[in-house]
SEBA-445210 format. One record per residue: chain; residue number from 1; x, y, z of N, C-alpha, C in turn; residue in three letters. Coordinates in nm, 2 decimals, m for minus. Example, Ala and Ser with C-alpha at 12.3 -4.5 7.8 and 13.67 -1.06 7.14 Angstrom:
# SEBA-445210
koltor:A; drendo:1; n_east:1.32; n_north:m0.57; n_up:0.78; ca_east:1.23; ca_north:m0.45; ca_up:0.78; c_east:1.32; c_north:m0.33; c_up:0.78; tinu:Ala
koltor:A; drendo:2; n_east:1.28; n_north:m0.22; n_up:0.71; ca_east:1.37; ca_north:m0.11; ca_up:0.71; c_east:1.29; c_north:0.00; c_up:0.79; tinu:Ser
//
This chain:
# SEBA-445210
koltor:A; drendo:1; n_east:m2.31; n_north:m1.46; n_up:0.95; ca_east:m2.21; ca_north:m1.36; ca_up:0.92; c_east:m2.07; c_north:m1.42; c_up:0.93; tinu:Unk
koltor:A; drendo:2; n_east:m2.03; n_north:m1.42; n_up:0.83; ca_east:m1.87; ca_north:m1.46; ca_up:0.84; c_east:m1.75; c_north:m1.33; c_up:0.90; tinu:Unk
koltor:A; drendo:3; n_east:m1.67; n_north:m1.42; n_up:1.00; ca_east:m1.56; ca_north:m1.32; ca_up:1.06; c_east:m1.41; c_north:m1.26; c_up:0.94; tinu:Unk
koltor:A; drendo:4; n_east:m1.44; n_north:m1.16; n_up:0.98; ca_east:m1.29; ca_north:m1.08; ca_up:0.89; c_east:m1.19; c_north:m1.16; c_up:0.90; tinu:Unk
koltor:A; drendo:5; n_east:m1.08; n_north:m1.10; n_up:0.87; ca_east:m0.90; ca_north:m1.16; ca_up:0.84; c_east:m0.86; c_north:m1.09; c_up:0.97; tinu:Unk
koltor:A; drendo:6; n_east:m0.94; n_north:m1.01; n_up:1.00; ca_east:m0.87; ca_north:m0.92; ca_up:1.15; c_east:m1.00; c_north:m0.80; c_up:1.23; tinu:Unk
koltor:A; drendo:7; n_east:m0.93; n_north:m0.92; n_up:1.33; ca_east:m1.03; ca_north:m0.88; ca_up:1.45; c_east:m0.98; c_north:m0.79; c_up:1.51; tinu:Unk
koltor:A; drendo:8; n_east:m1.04; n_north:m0.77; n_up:1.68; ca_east:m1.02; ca_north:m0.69; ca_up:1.77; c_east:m1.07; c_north:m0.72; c_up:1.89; tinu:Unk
koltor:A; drendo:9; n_east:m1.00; n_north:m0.70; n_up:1.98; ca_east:m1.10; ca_north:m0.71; ca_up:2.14; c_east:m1.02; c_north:m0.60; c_up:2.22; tinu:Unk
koltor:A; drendo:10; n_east:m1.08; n_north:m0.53; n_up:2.27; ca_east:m1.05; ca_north:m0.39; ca_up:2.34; c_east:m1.09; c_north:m0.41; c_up:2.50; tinu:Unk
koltor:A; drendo:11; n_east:m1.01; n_north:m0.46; n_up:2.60; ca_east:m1.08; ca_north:m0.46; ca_up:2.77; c_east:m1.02; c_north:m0.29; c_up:2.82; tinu:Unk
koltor:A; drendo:12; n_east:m1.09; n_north:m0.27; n_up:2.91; ca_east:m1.08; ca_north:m0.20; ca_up:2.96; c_east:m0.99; c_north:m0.19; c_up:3.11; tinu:Unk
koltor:A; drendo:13; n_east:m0.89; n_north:m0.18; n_up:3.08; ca_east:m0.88; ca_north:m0.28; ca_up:3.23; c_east:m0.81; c_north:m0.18; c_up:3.34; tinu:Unk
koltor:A; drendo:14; n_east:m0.88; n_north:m0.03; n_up:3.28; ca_east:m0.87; ca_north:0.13; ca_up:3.46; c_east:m1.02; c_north:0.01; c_up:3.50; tinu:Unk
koltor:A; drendo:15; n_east:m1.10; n_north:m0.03; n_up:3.44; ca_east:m1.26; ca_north:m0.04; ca_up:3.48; c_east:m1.28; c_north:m0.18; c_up:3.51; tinu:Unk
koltor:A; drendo:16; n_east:m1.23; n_north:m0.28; n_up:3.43; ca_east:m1.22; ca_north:m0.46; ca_up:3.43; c_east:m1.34; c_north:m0.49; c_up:3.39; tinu:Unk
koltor:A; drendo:17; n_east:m1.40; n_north:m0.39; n_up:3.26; ca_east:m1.43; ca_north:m0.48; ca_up:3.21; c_east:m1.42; c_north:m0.43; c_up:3.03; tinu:Unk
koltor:A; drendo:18; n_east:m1.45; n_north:m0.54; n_up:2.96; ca_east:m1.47; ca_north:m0.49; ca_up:2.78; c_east:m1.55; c_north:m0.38; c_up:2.76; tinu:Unk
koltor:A; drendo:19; n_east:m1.48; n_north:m0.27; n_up:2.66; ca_east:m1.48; ca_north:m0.13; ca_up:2.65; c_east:m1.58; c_north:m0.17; c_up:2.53; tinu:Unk
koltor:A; drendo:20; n_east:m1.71; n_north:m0.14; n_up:2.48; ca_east:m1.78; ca_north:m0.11; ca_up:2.42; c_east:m1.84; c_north:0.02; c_up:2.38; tinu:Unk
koltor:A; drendo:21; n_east:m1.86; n_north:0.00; n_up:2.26; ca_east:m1.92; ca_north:0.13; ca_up:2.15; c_east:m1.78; c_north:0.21; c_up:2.08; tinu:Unk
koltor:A; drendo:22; n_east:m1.63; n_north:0.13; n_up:2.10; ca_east:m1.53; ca_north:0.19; ca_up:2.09; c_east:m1.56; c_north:0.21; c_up:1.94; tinu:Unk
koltor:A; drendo:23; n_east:m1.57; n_north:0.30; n_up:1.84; ca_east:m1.55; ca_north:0.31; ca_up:1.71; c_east:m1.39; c_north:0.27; c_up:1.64; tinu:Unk
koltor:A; drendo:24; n_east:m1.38; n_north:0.16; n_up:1.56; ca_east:m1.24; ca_north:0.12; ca_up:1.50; c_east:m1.25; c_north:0.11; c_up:1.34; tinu:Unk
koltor:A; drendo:25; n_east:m1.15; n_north:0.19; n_up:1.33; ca_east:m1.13; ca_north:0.17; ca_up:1.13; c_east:m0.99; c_north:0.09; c_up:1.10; tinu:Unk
koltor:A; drendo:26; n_east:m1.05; n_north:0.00; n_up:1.02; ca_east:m0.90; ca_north:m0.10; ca_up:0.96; c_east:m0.89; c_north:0.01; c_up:0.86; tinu:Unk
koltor:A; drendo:27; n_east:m0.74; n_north:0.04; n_up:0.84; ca_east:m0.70; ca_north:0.10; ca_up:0.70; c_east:m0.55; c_north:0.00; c_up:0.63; tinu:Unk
koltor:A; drendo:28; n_east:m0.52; n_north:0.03; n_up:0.51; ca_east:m0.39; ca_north:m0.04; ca_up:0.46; c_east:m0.34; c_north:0.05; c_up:0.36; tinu:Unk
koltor:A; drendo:29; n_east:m0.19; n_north:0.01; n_up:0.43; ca_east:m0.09; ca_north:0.10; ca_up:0.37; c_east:m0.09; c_north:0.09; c_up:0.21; tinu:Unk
koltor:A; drendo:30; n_east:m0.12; n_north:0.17; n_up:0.12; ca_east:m0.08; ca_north:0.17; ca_up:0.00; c_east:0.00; c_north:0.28; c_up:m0.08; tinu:Unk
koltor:A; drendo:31; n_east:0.15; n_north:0.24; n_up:m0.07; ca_east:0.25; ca_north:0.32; ca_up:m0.14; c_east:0.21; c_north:0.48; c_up:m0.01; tinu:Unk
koltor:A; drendo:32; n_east:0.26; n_north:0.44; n_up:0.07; ca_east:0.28; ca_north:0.55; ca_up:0.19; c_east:0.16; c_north:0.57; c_up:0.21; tinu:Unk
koltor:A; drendo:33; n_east:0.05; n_north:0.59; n_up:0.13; ca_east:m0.10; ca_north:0.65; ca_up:0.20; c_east:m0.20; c_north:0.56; c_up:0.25; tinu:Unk
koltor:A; drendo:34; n_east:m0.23; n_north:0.59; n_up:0.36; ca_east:m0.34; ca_north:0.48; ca_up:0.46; c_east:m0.45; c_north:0.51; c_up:0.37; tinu:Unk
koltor:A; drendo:35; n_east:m0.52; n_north:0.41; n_up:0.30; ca_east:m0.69; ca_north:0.37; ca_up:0.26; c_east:m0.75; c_north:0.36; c_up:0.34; tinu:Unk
koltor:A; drendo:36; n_east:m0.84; n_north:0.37; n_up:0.36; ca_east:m0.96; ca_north:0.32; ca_up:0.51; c_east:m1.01; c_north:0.20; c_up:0.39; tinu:Unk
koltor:A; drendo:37; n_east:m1.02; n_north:0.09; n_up:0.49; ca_east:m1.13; ca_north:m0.01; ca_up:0.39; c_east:m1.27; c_north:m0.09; c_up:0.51; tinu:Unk
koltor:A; drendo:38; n_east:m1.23; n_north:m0.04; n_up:0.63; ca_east:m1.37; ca_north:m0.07; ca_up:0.71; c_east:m1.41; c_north:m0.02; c_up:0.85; tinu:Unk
koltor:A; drendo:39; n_east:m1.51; n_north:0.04; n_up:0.89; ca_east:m1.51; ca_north:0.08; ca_up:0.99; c_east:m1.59; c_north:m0.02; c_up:1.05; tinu:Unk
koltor:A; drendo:40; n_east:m1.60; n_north:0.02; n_up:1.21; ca_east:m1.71; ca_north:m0.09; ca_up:1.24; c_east:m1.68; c_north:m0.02; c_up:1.40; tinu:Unk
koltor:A; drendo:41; n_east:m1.70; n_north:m0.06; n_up:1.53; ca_east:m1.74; ca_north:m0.02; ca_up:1.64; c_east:m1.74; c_north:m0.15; c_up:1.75; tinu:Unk
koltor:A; drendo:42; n_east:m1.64; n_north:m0.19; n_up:1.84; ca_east:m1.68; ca_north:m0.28; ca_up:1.95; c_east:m1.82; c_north:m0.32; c_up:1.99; tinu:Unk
koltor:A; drendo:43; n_east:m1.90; n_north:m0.44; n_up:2.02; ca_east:m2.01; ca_north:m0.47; ca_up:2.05; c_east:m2.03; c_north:m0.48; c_up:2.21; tinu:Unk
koltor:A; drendo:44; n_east:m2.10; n_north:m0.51; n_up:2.29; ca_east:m2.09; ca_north:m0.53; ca_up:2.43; c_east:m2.00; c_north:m0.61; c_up:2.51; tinu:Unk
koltor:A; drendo:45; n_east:m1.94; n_north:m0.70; n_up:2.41; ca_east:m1.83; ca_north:m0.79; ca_up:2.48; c_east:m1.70; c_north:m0.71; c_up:2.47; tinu:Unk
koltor:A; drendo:46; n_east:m1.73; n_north:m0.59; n_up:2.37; ca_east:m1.55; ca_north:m0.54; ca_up:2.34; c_east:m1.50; c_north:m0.56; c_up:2.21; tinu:Unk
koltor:A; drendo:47; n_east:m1.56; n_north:m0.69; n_up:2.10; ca_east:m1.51; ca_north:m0.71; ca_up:2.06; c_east:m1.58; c_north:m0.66; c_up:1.86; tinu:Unk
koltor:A; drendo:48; n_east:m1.46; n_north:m0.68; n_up:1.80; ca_east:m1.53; ca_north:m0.61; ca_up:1.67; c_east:m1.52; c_north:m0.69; c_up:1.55; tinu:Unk
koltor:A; drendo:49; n_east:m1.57; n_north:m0.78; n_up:1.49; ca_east:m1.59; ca_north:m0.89; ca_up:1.39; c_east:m1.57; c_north:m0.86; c_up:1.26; tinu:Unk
koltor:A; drendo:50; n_east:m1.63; n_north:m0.75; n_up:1.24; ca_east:m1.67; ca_north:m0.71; ca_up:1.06; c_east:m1.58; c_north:m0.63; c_up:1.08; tinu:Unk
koltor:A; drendo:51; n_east:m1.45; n_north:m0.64; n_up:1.06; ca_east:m1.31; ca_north:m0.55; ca_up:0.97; c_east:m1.30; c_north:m0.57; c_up:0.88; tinu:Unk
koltor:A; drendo:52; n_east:m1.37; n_north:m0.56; n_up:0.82; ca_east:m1.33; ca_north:m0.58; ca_up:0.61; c_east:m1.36; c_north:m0.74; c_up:0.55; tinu:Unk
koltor:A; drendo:53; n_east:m1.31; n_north:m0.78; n_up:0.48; ca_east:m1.31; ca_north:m0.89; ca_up:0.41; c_east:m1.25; c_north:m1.02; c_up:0.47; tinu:Unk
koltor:A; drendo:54; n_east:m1.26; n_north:m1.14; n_up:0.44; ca_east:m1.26; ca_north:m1.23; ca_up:0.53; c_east:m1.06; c_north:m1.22; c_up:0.45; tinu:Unk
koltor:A; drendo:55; n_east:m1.03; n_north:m1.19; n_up:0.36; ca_east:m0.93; ca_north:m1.22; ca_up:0.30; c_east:m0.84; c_north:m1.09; c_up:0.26; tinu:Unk
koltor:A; drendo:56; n_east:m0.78; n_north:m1.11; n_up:0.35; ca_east:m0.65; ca_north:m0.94; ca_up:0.29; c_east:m0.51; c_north:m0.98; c_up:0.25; tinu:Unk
koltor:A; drendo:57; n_east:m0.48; n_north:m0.91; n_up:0.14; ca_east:m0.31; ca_north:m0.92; ca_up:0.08; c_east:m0.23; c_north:m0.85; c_up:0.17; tinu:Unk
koltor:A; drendo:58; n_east:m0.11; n_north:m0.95; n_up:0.14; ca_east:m0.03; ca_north:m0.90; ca_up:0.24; c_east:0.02; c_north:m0.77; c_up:0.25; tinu:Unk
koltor:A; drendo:59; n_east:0.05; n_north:m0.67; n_up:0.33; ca_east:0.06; ca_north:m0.59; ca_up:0.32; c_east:0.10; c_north:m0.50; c_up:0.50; tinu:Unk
koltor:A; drendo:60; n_east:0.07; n_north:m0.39; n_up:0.50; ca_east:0.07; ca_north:m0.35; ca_up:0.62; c_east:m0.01; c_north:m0.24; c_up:0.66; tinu:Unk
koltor:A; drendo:61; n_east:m0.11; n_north:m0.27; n_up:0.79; ca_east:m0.25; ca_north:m0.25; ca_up:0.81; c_east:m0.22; c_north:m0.16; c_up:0.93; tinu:Unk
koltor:A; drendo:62; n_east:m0.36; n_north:m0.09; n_up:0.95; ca_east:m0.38; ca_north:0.03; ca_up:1.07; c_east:m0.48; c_north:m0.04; c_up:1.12; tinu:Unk
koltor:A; drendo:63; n_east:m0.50; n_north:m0.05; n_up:1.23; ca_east:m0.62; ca_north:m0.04; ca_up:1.29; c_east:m0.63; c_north:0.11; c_up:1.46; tinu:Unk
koltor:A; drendo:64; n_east:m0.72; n_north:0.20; n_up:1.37; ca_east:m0.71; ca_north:0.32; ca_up:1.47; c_east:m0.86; c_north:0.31; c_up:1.56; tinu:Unk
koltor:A; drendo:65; n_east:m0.82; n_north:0.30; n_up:1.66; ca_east:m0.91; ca_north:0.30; ca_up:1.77; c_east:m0.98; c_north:0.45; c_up:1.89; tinu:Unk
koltor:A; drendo:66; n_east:m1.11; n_north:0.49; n_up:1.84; ca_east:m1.14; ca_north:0.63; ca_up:1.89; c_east:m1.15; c_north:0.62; c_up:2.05; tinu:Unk
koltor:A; drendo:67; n_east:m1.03; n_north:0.63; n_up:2.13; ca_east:m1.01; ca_north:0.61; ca_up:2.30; c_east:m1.11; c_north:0.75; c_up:2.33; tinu:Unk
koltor:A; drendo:68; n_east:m1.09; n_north:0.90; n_up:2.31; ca_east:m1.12; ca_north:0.97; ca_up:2.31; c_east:m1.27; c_north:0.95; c_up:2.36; tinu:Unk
koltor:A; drendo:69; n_east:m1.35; n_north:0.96; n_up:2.24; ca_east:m1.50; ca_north:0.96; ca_up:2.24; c_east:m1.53; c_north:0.84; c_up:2.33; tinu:Unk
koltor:A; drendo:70; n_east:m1.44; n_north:0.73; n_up:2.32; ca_east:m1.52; ca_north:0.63; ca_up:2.47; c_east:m1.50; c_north:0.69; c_up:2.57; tinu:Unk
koltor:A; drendo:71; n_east:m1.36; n_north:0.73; n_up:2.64; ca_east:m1.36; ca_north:0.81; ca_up:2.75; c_east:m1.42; c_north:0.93; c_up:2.80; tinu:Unk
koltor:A; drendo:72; n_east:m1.49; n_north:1.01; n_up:2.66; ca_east:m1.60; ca_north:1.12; ca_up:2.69; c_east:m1.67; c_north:1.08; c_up:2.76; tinu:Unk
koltor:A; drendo:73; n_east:m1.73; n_north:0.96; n_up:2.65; ca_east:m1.89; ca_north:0.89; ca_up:2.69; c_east:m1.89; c_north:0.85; c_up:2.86; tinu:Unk
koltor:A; drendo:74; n_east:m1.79; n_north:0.84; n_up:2.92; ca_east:m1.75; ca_north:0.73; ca_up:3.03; c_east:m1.74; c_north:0.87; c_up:3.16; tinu:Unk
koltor:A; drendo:75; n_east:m1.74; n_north:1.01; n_up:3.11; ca_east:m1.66; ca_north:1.14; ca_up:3.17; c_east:m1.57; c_north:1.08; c_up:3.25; tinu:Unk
koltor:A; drendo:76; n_east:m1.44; n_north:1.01; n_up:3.19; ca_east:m1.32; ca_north:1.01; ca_up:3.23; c_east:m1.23; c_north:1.06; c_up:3.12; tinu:Unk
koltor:A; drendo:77; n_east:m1.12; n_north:1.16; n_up:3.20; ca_east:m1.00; ca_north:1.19; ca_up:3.15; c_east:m0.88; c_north:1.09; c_up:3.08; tinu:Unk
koltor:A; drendo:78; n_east:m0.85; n_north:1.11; n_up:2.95; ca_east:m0.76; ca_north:0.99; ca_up:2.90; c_east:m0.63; c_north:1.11; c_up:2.82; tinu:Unk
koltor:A; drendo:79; n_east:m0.51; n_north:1.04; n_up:2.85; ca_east:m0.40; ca_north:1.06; ca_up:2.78; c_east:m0.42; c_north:1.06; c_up:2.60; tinu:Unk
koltor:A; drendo:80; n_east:m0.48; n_north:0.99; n_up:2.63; ca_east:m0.51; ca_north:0.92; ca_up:2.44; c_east:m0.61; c_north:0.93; c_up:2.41; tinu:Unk
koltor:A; drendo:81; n_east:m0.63; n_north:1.04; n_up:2.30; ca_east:m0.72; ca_north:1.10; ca_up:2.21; c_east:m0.78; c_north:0.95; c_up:2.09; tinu:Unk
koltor:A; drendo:82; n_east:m0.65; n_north:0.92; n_up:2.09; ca_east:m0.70; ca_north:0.78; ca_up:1.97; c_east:m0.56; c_north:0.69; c_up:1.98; tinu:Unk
koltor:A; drendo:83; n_east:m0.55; n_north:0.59; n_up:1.91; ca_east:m0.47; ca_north:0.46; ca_up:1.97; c_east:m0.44; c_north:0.40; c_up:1.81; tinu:Unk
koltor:A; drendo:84; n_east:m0.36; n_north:0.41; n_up:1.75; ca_east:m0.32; ca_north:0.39; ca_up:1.63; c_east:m0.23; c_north:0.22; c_up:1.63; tinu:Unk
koltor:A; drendo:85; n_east:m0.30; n_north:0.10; n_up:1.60; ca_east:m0.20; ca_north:0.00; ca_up:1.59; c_east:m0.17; c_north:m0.06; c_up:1.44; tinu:Unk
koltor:A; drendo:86; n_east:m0.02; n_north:m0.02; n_up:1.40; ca_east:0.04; ca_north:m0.08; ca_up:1.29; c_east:0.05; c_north:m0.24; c_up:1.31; tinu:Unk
koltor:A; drendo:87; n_east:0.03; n_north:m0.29; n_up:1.19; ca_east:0.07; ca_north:m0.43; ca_up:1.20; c_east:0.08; c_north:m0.46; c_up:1.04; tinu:Unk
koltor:A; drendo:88; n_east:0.18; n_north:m0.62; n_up:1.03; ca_east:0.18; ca_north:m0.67; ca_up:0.89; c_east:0.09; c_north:m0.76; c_up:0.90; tinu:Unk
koltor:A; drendo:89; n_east:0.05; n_north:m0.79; n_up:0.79; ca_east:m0.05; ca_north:m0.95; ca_up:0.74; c_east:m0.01; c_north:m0.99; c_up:0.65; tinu:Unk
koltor:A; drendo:90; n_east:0.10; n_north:m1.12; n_up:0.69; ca_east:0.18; ca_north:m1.18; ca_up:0.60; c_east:0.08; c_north:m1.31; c_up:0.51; tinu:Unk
koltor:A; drendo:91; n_east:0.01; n_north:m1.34; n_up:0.57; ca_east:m0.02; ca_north:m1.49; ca_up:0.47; c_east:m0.20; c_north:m1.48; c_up:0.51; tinu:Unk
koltor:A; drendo:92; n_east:m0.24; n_north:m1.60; n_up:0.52; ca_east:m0.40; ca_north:m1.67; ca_up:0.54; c_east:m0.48; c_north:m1.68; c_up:0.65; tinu:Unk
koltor:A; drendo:93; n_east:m0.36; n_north:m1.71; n_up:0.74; ca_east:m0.42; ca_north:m1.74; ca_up:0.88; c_east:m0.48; c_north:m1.53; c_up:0.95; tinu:Unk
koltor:A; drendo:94; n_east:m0.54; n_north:m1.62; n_up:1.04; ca_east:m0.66; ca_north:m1.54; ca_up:1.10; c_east:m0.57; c_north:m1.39; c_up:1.20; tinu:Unk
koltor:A; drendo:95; n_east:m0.57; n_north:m1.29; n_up:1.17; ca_east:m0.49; ca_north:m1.20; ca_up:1.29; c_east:m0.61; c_north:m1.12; c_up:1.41; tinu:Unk
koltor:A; drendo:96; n_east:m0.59; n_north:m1.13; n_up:1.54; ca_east:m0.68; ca_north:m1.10; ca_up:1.62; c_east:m0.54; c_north:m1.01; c_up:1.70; tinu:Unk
koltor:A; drendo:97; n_east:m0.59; n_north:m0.90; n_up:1.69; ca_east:m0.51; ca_north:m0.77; ca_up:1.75; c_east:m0.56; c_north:m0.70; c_up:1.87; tinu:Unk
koltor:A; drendo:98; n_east:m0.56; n_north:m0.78; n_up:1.98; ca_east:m0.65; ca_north:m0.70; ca_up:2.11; c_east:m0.54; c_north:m0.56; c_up:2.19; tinu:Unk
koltor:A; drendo:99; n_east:m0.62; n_north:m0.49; n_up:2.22; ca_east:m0.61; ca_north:m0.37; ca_up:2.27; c_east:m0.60; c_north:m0.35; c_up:2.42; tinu:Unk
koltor:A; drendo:100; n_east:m0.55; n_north:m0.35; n_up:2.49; ca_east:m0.58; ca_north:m0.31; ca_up:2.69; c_east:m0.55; c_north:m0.18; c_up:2.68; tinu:Unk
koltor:A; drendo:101; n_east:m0.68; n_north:m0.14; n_up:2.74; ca_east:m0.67; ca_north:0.01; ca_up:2.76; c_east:m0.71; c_north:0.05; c_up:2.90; tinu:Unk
koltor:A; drendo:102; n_east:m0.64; n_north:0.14; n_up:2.94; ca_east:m0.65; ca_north:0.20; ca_up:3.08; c_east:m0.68; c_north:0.38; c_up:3.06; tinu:Unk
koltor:A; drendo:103; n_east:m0.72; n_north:0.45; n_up:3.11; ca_east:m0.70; ca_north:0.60; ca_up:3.03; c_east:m0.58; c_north:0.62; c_up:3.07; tinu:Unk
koltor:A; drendo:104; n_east:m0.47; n_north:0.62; n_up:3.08; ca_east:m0.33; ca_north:0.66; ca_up:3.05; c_east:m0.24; c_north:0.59; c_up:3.00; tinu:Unk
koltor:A; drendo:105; n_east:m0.30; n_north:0.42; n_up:2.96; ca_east:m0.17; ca_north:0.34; ca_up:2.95; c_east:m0.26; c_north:0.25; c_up:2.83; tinu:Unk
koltor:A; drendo:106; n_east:m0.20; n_north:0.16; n_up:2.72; ca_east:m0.24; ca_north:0.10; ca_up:2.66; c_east:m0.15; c_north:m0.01; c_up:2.61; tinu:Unk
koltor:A; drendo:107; n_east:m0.20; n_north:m0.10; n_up:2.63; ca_east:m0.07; ca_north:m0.22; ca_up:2.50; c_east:m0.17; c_north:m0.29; c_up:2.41; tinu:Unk
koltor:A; drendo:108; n_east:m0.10; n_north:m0.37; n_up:2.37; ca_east:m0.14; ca_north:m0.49; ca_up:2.29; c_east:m0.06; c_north:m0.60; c_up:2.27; tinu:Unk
koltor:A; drendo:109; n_east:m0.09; n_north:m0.67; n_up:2.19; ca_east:m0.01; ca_north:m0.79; ca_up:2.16; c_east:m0.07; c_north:m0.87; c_up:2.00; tinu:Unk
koltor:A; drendo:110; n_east:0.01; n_north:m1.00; n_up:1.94; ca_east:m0.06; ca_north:m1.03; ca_up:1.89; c_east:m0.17; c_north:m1.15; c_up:1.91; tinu:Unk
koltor:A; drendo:111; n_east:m0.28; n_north:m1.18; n_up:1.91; ca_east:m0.36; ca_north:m1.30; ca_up:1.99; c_east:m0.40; c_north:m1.35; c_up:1.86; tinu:Unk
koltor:A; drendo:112; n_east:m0.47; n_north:m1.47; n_up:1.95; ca_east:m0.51; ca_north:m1.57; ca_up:1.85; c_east:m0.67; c_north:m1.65; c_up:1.85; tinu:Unk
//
């Protein structure tokens, strides 16, 4: 299996450890309206491989993350129903967009 143009790793870190079963859709902006072009779901480690195509134009991408339904599954209370990260993909190289999530607090960054 070959890896996407954009990844994901989601820790959990109210709990310390990678948040699994999280459902994630890559979508891309086209002329104001978000496309969905992949869905896919965190694996045991957290992390989610198959976002779309190994190759995406540049452009500017969603990746929405369902915090909600993991924190059901977990019967913990969360601030965040869902976790929306905008980002651009300017060129070739590889974009890995991880997530830290706490149920009230979240960041990110760009990784590599």
């Amino acid at each position: 299996m070959s890896v996407s143009h954009v990844t994901t790793h989601i820790l959990d870190t109210g709990a310390g450890r990678p948040a699994a079963g999280v459902a994630v859709v890559l979508s891309k902006n086209d002329a104001g309206t978000w496309r969905e072009l992949a869905v896919s779901s965190t694996d045991a480690d957290g992390r989610a491989k198959d976002l779309g195509p190994e190759q995406l134009d540049p452009g500017h991408y969603k990746l929405n993350f369902a915090t909600g339904a993991y924190y059901a599954g977990l019967q913990t209370r969360t601030f965040f129903p869902e976790v929306d990260l905008v980002f651009e993909v300017t060129g070739p190289e590889h974009y890995h967009v991880p997530l830290l999530l706490s149920p009230f607090a979240y960041s990110t960054y760009r990784g590599s």
